[in-house]
N, C-alpha and C positions, 0 to 999 in steps of 0.2 A: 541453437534455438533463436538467438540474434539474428543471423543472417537468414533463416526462416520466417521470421516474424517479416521482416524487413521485404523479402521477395513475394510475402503475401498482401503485406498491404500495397503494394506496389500494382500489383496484380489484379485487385480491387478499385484502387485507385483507376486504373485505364477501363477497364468495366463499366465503371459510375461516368466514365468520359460519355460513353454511347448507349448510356442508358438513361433514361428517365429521373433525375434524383430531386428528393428537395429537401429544404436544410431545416433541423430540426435542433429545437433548445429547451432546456426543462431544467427539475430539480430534482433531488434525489434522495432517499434517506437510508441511511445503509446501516447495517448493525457488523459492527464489526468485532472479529474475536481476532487479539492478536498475542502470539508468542514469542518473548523473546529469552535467550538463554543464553549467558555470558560466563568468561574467566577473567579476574582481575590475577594480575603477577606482578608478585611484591619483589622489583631488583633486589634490593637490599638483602636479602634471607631467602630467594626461588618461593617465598609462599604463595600459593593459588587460593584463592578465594571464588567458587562457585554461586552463581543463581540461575534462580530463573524466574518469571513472570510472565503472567496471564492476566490482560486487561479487553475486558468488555466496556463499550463504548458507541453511541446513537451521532452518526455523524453526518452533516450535510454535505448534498455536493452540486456542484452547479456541470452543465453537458454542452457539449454542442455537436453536433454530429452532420454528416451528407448522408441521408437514407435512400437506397437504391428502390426503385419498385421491386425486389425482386427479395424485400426484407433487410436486405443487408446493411451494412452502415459500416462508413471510418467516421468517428470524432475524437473529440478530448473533450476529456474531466479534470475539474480543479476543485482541492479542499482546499481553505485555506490554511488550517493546523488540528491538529487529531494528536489527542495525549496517549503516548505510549505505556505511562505508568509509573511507582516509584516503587521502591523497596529498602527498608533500611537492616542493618546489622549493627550489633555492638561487641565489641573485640575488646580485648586484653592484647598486649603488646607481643605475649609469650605467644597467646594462638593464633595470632595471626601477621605476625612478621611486619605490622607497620604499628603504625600511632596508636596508643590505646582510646576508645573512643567511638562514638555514634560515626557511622558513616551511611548516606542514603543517595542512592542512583536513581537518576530520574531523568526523563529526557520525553523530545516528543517531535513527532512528524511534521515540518512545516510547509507550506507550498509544496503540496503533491500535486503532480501535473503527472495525467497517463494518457497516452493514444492509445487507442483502440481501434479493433477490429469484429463487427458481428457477421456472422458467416452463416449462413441458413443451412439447415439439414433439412432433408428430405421425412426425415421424423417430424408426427403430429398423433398430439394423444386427445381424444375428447375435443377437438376443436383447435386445441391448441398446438402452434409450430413452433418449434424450438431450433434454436443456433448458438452456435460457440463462439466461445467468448476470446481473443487473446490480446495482450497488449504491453506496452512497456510504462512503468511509472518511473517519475523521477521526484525525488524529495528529500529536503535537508534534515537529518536527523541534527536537532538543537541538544543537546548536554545541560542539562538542570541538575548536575548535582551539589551534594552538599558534603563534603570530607572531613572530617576531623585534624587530617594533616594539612589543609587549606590548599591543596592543589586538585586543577582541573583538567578535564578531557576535552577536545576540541569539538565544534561541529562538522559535518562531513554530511556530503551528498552521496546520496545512494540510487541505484538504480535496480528498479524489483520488474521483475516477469511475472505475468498475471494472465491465468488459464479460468476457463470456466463454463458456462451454460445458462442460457436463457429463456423465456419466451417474449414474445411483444404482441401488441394487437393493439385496435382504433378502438377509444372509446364513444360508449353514444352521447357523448353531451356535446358535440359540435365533430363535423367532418375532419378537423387538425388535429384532434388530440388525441393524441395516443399512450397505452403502456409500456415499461417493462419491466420485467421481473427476472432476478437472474441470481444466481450465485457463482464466487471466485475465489480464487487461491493467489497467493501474492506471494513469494520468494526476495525478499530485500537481499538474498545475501548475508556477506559478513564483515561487520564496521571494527575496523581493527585501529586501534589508538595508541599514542604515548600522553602520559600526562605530562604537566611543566614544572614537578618537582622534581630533587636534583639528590639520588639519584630517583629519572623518573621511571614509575610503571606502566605496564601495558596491561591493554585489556580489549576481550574479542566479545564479541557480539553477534549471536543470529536472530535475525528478523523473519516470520513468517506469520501470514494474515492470510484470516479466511472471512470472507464479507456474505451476508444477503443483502441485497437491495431491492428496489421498489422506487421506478423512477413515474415521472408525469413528462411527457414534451408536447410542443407543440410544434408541427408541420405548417415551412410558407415556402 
């Protein structure tokens, strides 16, 4: 899908050479629903400890994009940090193979940065044309947790693949500005760790987000 993404914006990119384009920048507000679902593994006793987590979340983003006359666009999007969520447990030693004691995971997306791809379809419903959406994000999942046994999980960059469907149009309060409306799907992967106790545990993590948004730009 990498090297797909990659020969399309490429593909694009030489398009918008011989085409018409002009560069477009705005804001954006997105609602985002994200899940994540993890295993902690306790060395010391093979104990697994299971979660998961679902955090809704109103978050800003800033765009910049080259819009093709033809609909289309490559830019980039930047958040600056977007909280993933926390969750805590409290454990007994016997059931859970570590420290008896409150333990709470917590972590959160920082500098997300994604290129993007809008691709116009030949689909228009009521006025409105719609295009897909594809693109790569990259962003540092930060580790906020809080242990009972006093050791930590590291940070780590991740990179998610992001599918989805739009529309856009001009609106009337001036000739530059324009809409879009869109929703996507986000695949981070899976953030695999050891912590810095001795001996230390591992723990797996998958990240999946689904966004609507609602952006404003403006055309020069």
């Amino acid at each position: 899908m990498k090297k797909l993404l990659t020969i399309l914006l490429s593909f694009l990119f030489i398009s918008f050479q011989s085409a018409k384009a002009e560069i477009g920048i705005g804001v954006t507000g997105a609602y985002h629903m994200l899940d994540a679902s993890g295993t902690e593994t306790v060395r010391s006793s093979a104990a697994k400890n299971n979660g998961s987590h679902s955090e809704d979340v109103l978050v800003p983003e800033l765009f910049i994009e080259s819009v093709g006359d033809n609909g289309g666009a490559i830019g980039l999007s930047y958040i600056p940090t977007r909280d993933v969520g926390s969750k805590s447990r409290t454990d007994t030693a016997t059931n859970s193979g570590d420290d008896a004691g409150t333990y709470t995971a917590a972590a959160e997306l920082d500098n997300v940065i994604q290129i993007y791809a809008d691709i116009p379809t030949p689909l228009s419903v009521a006025g409105f044309d719609f295009y897909i959406k594809a693109g790569i994000q990259h962003a540092t999942l930060a580790t906020l947790e809080s242990l009972n046994s006093g050791s930590t999980y590291p940070d780590e960059d991740l990179l998610g693949l992001t599918v989805g469907f739009g529309t856009k149009g001009d609106l009337p309060y001036g000739n530059n500005l324009y809409y879009k409306a869109e929703a996507t799907y986000t695949d981070f992967g899976t953030y695999e760790a050891d912590s810095n106790s001795s001996p230390s545990n591992s723990v797996t993590a998958d990240l999946e987000d689904i966004a609507v948004k609602l952006s404003i730009g403006y055309k020069f």
